[in-house]
PDB file with one MODEL, atoms N, CA, C and O in Angstrom:
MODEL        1
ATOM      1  N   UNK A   1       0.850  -1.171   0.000  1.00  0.00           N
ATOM      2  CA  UNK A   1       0.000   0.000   0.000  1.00  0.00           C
ATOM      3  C   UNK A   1       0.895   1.233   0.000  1.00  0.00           C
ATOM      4  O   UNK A   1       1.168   1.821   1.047  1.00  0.00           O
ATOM      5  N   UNK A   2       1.378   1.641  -1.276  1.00  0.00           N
ATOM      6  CA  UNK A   2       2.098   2.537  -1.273  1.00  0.00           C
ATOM      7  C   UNK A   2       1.649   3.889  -0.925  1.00  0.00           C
ATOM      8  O   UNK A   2       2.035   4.697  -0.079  1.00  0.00           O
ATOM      9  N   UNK A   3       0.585   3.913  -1.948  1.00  0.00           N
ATOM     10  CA  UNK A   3      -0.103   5.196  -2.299  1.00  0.00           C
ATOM     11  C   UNK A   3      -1.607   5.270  -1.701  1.00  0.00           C
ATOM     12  O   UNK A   3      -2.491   4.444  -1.931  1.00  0.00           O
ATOM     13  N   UNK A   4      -1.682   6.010  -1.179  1.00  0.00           N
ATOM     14  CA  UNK A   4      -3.219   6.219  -0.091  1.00  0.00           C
ATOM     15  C   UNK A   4      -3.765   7.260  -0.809  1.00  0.00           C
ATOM     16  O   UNK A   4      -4.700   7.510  -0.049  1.00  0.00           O
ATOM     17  N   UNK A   5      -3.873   8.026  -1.679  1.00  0.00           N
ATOM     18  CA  UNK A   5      -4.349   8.895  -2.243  1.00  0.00           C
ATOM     19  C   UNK A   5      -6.097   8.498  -2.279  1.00  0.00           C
ATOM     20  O   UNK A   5      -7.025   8.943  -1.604  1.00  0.00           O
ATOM     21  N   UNK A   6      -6.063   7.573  -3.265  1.00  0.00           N
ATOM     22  CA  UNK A   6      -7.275   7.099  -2.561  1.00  0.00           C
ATOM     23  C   UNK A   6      -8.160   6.485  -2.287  1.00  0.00           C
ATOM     24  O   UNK A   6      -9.074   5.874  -2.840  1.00  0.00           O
ATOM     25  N   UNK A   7      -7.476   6.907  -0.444  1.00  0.00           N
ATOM     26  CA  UNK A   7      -8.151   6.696   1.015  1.00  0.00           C
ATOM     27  C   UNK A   7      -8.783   8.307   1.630  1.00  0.00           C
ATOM     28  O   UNK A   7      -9.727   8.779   2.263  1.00  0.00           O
ATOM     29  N   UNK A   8      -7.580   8.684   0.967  1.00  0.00           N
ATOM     30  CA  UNK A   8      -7.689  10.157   1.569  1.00  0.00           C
ATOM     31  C   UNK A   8      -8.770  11.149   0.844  1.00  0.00           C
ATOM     32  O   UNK A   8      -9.255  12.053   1.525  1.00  0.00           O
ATOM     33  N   UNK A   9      -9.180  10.988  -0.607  1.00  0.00           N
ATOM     34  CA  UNK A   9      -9.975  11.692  -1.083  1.00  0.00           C
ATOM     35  C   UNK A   9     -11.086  11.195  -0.912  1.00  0.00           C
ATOM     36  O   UNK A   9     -12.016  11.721  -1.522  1.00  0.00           O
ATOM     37  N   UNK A  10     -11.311  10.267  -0.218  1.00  0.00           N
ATOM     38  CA  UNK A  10     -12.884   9.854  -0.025  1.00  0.00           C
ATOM     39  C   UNK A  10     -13.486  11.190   1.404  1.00  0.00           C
ATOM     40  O   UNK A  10     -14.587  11.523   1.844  1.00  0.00           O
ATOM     41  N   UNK A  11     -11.960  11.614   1.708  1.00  0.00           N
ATOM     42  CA  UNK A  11     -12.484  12.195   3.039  1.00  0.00           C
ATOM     43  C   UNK A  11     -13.541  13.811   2.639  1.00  0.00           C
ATOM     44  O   UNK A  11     -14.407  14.497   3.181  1.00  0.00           O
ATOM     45  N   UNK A  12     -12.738  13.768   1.328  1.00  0.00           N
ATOM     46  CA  UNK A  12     -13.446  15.397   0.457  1.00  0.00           C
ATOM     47  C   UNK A  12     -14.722  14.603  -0.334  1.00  0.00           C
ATOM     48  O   UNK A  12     -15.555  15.437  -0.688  1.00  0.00           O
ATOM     49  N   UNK A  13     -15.001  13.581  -0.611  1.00  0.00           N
ATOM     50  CA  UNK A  13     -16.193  13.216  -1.457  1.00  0.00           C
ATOM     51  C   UNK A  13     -17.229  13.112  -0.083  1.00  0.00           C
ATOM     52  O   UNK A  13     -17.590  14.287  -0.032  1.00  0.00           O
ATOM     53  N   UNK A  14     -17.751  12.599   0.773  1.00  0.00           N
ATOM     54  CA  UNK A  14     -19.083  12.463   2.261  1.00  0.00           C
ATOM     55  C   UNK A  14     -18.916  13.377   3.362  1.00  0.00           C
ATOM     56  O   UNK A  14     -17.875  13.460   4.013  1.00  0.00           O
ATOM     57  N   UNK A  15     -19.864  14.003   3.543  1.00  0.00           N
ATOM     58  CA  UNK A  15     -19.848  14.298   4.619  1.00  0.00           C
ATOM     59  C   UNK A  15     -19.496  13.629   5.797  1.00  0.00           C
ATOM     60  O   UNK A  15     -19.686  12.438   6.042  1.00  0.00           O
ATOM     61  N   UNK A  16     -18.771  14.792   6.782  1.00  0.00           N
ATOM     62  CA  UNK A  16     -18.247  12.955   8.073  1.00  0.00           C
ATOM     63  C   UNK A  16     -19.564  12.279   8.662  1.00  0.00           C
ATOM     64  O   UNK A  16     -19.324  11.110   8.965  1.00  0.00           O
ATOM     65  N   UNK A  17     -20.596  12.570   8.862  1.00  0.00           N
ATOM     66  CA  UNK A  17     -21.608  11.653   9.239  1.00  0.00           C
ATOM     67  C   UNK A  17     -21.992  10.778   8.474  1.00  0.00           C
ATOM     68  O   UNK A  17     -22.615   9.778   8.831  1.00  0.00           O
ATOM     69  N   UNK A  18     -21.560  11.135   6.966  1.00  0.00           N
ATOM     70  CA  UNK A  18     -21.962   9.852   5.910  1.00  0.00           C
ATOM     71  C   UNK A  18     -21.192   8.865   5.917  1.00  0.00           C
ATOM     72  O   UNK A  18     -21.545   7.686   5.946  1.00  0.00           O
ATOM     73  N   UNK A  19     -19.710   9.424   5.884  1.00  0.00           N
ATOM     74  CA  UNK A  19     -18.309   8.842   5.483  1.00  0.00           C
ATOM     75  C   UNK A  19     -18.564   7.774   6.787  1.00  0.00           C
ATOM     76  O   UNK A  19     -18.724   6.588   6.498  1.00  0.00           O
ATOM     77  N   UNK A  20     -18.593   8.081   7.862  1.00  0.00           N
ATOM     78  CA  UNK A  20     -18.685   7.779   9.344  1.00  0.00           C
ATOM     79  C   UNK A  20     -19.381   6.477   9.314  1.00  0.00           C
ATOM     80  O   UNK A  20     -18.782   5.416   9.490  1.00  0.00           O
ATOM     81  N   UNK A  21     -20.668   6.564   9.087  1.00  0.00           N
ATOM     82  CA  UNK A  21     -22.026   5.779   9.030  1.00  0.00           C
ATOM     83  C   UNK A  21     -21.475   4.594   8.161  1.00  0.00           C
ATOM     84  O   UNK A  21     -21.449   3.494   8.715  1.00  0.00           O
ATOM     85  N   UNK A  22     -21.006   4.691   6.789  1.00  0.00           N
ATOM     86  CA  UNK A  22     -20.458   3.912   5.555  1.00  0.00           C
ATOM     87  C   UNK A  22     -19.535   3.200   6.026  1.00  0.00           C
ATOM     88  O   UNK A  22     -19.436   2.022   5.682  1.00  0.00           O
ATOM     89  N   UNK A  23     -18.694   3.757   6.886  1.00  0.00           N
ATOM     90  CA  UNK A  23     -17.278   3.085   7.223  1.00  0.00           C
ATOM     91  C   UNK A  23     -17.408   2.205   8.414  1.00  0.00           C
ATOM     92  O   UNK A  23     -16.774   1.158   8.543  1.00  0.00           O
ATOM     93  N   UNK A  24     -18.276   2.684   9.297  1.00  0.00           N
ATOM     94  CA  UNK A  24     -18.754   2.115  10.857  1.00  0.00           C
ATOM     95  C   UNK A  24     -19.419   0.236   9.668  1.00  0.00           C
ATOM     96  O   UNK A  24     -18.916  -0.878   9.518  1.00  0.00           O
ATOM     97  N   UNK A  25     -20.728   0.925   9.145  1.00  0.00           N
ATOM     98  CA  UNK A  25     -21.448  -0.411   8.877  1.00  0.00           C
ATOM     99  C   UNK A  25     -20.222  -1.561   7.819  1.00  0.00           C
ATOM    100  O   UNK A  25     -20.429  -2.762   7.641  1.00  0.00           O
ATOM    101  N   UNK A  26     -19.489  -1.092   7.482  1.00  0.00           N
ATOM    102  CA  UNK A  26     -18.661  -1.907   6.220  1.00  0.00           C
ATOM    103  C   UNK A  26     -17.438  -2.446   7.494  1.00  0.00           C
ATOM    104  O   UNK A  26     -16.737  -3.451   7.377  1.00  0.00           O
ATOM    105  N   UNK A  27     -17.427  -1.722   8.397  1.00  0.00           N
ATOM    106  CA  UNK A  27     -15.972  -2.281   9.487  1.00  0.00           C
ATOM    107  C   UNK A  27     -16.875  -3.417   9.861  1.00  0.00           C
ATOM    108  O   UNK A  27     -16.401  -4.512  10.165  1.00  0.00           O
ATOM    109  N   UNK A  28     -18.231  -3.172   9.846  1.00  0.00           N
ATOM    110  CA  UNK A  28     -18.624  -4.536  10.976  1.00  0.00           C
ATOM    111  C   UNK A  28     -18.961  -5.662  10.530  1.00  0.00           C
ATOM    112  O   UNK A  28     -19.206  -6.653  11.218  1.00  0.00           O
ATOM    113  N   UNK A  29     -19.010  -5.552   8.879  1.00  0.00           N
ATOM    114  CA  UNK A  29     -18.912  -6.875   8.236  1.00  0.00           C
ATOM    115  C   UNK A  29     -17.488  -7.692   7.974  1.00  0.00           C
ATOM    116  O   UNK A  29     -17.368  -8.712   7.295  1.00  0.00           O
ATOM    117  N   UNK A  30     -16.352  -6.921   8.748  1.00  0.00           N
ATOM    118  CA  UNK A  30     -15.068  -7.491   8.227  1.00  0.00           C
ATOM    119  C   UNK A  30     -14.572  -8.299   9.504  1.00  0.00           C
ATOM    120  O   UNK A  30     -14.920  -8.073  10.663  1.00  0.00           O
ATOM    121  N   UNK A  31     -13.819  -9.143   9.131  1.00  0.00           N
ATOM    122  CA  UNK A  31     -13.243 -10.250  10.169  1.00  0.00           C
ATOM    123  C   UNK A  31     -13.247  -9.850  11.371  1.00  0.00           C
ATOM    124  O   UNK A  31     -12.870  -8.695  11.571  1.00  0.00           O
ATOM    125  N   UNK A  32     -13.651 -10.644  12.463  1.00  0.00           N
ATOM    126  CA  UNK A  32     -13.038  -9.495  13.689  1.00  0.00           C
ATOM    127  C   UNK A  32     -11.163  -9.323  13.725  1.00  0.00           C
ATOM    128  O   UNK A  32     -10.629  -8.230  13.915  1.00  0.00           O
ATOM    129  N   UNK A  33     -10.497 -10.418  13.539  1.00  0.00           N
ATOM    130  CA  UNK A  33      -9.417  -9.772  13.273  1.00  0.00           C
ATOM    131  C   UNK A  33      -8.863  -8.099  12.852  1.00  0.00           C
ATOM    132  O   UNK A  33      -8.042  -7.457  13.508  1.00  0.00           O
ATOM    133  N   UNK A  34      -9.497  -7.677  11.705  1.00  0.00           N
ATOM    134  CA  UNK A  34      -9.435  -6.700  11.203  1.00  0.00           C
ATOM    135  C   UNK A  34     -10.309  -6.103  11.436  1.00  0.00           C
ATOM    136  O   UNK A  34     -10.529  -5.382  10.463  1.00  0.00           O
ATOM    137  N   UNK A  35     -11.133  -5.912  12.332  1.00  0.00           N
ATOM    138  CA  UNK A  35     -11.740  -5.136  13.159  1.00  0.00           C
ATOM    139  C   UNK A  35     -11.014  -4.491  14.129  1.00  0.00           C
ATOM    140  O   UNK A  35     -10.965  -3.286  14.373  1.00  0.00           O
ATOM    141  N   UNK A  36     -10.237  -5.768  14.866  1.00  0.00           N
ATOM    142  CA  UNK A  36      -8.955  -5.362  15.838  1.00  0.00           C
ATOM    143  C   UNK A  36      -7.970  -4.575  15.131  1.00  0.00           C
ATOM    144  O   UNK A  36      -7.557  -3.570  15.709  1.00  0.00           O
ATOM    145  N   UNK A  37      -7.530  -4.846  14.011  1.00  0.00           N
ATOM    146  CA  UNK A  37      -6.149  -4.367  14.087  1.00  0.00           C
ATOM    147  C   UNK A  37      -6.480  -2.651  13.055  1.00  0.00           C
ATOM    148  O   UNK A  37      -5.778  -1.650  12.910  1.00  0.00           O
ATOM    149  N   UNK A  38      -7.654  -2.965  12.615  1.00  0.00           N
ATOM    150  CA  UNK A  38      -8.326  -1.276  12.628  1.00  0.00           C
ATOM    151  C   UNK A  38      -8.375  -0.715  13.988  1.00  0.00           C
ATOM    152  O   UNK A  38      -7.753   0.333  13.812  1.00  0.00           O
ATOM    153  N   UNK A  39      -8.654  -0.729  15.018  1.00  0.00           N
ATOM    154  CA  UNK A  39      -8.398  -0.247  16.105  1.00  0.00           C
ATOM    155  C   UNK A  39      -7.067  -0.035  16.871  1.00  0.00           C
ATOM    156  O   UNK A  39      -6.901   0.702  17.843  1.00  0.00           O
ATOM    157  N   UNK A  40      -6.273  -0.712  16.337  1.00  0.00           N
ATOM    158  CA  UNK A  40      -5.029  -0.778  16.588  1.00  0.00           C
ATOM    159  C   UNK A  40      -4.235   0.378  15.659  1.00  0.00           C
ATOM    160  O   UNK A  40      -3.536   1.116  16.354  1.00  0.00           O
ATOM    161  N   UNK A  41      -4.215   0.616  14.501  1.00  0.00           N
ATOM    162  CA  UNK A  41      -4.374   1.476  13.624  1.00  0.00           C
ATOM    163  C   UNK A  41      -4.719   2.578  13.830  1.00  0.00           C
ATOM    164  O   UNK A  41      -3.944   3.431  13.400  1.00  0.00           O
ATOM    165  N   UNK A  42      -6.164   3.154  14.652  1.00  0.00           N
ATOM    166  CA  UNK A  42      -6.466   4.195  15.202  1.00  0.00           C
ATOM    167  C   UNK A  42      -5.322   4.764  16.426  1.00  0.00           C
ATOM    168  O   UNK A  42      -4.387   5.547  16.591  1.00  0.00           O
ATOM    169  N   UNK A  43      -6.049   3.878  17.027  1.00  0.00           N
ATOM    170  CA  UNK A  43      -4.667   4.078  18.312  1.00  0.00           C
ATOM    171  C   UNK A  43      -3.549   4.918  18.101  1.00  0.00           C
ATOM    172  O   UNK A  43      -3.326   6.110  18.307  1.00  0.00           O
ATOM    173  N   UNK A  44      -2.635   3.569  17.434  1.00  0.00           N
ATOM    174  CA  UNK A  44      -1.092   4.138  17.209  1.00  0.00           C
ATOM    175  C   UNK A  44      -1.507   5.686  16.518  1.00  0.00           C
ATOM    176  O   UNK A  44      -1.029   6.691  17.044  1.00  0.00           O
ATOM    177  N   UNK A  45      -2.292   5.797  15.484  1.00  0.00           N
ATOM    178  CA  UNK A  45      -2.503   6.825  14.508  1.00  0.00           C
ATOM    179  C   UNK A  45      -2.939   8.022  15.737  1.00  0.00           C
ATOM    180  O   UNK A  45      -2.319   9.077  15.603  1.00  0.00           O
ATOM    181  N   UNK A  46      -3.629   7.991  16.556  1.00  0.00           N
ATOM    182  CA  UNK A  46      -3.915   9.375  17.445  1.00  0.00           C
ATOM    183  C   UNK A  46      -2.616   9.408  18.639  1.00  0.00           C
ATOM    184  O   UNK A  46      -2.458  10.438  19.295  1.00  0.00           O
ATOM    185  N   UNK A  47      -1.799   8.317  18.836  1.00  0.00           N
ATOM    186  CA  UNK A  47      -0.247   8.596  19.740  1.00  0.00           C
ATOM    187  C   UNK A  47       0.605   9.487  18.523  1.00  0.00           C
ATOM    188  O   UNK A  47       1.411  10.385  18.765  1.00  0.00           O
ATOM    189  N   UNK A  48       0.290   9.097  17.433  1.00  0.00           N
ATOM    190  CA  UNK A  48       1.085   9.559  16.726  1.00  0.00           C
ATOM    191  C   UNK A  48       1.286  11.333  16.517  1.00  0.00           C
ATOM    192  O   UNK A  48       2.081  12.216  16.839  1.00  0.00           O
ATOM    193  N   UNK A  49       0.160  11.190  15.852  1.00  0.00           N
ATOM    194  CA  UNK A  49      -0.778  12.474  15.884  1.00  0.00           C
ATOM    195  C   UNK A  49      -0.528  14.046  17.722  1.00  0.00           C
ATOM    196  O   UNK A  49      -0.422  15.253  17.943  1.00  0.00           O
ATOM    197  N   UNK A  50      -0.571  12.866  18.332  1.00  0.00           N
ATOM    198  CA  UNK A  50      -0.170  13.751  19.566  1.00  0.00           C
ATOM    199  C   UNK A  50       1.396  14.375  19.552  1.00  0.00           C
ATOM    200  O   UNK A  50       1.726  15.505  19.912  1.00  0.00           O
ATOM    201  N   UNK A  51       2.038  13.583  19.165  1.00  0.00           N
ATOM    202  CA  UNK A  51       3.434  13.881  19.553  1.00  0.00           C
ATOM    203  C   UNK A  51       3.983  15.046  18.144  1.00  0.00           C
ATOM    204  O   UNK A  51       5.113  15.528  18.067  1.00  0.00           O
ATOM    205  N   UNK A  52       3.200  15.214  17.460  1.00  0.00           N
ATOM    206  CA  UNK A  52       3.444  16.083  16.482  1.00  0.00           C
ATOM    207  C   UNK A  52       3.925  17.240  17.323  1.00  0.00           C
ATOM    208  O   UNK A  52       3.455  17.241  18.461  1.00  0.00           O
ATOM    209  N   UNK A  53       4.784  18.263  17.020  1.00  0.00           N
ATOM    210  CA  UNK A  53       5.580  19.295  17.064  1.00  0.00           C
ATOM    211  C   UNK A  53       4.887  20.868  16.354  1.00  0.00           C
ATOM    212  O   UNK A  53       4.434  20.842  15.209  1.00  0.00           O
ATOM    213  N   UNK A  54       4.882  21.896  17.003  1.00  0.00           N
ATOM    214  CA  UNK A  54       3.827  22.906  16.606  1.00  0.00           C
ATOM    215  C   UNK A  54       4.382  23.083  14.777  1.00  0.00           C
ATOM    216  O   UNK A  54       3.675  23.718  13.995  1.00  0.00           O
ATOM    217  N   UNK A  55       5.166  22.693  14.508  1.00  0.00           N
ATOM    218  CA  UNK A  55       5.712  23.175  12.708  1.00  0.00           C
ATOM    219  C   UNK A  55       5.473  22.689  12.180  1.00  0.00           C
ATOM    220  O   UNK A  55       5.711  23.050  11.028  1.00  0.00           O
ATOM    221  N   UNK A  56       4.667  21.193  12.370  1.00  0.00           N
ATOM    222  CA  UNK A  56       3.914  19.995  11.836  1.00  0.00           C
ATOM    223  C   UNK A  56       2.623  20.121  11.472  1.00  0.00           C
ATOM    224  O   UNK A  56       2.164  19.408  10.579  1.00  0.00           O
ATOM    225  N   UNK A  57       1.662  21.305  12.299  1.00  0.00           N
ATOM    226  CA  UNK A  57       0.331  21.210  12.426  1.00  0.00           C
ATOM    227  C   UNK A  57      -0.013  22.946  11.858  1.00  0.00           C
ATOM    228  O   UNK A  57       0.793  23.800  11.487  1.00  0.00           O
ATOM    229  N   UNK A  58      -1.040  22.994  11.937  1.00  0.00           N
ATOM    230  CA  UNK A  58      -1.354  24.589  11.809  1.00  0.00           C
ATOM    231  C   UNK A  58      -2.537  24.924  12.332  1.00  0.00           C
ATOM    232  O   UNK A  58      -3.018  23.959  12.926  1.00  0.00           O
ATOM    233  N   UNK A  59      -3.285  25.976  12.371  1.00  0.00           N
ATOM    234  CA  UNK A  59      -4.445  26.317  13.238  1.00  0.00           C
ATOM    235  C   UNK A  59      -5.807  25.475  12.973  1.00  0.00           C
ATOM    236  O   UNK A  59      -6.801  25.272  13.671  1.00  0.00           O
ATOM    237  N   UNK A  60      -5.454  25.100  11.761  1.00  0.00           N
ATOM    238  CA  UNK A  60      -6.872  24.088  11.404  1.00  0.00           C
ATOM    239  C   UNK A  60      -7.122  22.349  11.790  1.00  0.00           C
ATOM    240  O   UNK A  60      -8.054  21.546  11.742  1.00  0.00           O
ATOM    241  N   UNK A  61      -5.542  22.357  12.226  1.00  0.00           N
ATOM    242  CA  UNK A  61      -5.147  20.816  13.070  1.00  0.00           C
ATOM    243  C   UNK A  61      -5.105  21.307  14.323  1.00  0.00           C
ATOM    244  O   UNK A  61      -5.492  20.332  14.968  1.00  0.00           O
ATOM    245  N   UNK A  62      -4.839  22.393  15.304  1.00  0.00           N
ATOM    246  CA  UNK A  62      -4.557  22.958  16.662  1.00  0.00           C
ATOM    247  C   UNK A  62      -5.468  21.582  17.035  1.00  0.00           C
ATOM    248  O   UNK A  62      -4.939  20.498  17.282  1.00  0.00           O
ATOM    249  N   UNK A  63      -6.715  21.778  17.034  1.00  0.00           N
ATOM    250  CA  UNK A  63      -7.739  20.881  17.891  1.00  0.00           C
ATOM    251  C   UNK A  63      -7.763  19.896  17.976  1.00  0.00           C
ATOM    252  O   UNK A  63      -8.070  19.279  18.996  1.00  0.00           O
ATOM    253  N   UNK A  64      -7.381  19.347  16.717  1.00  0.00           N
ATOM    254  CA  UNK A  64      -7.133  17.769  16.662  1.00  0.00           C
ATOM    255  C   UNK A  64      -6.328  17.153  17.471  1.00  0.00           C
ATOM    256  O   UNK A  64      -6.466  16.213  18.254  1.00  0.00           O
ATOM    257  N   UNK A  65      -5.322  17.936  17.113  1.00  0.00           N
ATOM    258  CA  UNK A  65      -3.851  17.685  17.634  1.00  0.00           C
ATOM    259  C   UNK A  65      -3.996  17.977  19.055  1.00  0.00           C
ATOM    260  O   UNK A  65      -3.292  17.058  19.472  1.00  0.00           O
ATOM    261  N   UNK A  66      -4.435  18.646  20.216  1.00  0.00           N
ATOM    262  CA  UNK A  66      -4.709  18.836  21.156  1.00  0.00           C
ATOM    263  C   UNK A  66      -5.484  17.926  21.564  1.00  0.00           C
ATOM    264  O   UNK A  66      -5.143  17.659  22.716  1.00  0.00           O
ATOM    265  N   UNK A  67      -6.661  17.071  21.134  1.00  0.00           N
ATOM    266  CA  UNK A  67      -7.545  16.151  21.592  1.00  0.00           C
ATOM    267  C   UNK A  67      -7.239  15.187  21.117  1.00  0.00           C
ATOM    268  O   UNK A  67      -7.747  14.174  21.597  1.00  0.00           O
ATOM    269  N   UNK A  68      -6.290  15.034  19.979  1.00  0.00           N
ATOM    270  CA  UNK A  68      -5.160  13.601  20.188  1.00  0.00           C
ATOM    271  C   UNK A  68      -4.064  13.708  21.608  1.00  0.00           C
ATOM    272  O   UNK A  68      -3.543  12.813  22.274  1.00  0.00           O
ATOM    273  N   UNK A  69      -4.023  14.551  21.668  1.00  0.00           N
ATOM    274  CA  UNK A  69      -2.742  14.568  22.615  1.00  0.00           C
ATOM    275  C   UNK A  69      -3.573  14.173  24.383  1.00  0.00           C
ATOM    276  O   UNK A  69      -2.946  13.678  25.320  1.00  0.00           O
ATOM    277  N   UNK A  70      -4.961  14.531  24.421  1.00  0.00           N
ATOM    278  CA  UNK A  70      -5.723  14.680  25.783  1.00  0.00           C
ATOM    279  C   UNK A  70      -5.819  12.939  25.386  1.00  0.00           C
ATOM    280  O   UNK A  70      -5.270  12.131  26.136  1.00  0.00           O
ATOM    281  N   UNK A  71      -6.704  12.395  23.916  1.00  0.00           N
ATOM    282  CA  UNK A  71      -6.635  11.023  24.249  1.00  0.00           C
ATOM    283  C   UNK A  71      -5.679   9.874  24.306  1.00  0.00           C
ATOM    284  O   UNK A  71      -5.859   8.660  24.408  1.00  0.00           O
ATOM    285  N   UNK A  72      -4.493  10.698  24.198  1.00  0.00           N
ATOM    286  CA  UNK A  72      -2.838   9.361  24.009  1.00  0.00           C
ATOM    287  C   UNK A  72      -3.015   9.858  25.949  1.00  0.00           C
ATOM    288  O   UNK A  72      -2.572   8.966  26.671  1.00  0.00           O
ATOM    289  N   UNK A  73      -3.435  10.784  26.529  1.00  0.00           N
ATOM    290  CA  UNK A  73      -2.888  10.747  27.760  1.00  0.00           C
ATOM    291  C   UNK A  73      -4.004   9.730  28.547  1.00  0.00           C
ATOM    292  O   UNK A  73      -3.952   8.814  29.367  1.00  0.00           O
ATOM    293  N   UNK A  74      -4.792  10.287  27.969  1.00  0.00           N
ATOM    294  CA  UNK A  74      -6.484   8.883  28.894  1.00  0.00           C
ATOM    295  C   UNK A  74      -5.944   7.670  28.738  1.00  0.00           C
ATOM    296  O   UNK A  74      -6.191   6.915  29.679  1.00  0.00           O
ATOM    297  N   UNK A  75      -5.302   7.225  27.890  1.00  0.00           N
ATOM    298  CA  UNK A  75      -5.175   5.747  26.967  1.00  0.00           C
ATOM    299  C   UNK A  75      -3.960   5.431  28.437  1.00  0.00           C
ATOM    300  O   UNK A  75      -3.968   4.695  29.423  1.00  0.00           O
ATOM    301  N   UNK A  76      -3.232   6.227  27.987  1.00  0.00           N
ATOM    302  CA  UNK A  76      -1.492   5.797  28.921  1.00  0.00           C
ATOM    303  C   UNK A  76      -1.694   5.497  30.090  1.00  0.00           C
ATOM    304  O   UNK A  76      -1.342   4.402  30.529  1.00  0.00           O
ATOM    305  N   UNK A  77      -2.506   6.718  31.077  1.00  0.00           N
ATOM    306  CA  UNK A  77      -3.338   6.655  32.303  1.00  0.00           C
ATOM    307  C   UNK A  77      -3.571   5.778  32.504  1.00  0.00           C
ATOM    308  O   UNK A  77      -2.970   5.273  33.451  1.00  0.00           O
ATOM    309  N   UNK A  78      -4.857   4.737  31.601  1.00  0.00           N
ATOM    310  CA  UNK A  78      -5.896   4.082  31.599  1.00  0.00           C
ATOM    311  C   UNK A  78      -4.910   2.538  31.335  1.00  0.00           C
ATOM    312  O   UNK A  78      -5.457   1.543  31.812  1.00  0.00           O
ATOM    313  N   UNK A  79      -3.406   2.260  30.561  1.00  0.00           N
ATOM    314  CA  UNK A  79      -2.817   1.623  30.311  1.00  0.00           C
ATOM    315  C   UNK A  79      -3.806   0.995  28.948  1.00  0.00           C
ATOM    316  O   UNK A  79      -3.868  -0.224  29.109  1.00  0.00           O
ATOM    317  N   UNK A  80      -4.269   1.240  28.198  1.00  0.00           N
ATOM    318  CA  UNK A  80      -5.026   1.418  26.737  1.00  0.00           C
ATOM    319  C   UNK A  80      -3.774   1.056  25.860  1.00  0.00           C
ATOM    320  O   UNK A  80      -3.983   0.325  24.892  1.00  0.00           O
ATOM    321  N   UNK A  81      -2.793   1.390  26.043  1.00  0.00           N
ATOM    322  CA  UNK A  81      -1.935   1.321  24.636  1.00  0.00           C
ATOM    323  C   UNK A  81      -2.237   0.101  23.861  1.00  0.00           C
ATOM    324  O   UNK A  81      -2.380  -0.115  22.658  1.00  0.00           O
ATOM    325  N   UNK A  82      -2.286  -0.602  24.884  1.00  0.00           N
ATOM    326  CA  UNK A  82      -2.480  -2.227  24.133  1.00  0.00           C
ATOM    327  C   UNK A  82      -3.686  -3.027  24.185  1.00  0.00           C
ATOM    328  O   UNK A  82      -4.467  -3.196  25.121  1.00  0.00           O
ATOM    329  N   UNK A  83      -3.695  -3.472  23.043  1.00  0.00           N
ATOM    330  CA  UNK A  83      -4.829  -4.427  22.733  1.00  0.00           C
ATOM    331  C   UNK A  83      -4.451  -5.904  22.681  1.00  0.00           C
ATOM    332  O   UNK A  83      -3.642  -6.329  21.857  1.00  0.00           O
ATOM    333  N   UNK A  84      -5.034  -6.642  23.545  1.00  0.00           N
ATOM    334  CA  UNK A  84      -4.182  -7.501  22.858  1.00  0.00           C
ATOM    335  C   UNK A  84      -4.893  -9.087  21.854  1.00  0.00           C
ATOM    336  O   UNK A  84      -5.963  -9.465  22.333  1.00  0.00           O
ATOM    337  N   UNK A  85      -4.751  -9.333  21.497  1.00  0.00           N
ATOM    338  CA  UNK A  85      -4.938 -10.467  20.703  1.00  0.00           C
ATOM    339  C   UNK A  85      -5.736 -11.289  20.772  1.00  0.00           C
ATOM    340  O   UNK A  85      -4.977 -12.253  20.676  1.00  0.00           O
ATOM    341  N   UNK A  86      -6.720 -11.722  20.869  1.00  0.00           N
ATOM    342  CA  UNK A  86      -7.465 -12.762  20.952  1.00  0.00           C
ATOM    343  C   UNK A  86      -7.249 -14.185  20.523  1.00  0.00           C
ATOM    344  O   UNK A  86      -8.127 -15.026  20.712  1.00  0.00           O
TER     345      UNK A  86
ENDMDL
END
């Protein structure tokens, strides 16, 4: 999966309650495996997202990036990092 291009332009084609709704019902027909490791995916993806550096982001990410950073701290707290395997 080199190229995500598109993954990413689906985000400009639905509204997020559509995109949301589409993606929620299509995750829940897929393996639970890959149910898990989509969640796992999220995860790492909002630790990631937190640790970004202010020259990385700009005023239209501020929030994100701030409420990634509040949920990598709930997760750590909470010991969340890990999922583990079934």
């Amino acid at each position: 999966m080199d190229n995500l291009d598109d993954f990413f332009d689906i985000f400009n084609t639905f509204s997020v309650n559509e995109l949301a709704g589409k993606f929620f019902g299509e995750l829940l027909n897929q393996h639970r495996t890959v149910q898990q490791n989509f969640w796992r995916v999220v995860f790492s993806t909002i630790n990631k997202y937190a640790e970004l550096k202010p020259y990385q982001y700009d005023d239209r990410n501020k929030g994100s990036h701030e409420t990634c950073k509040k949920i990598a701290d709930f997760m750590r707290e909470k010991d969340l990092n890990y999922l583990p395997m079934i």
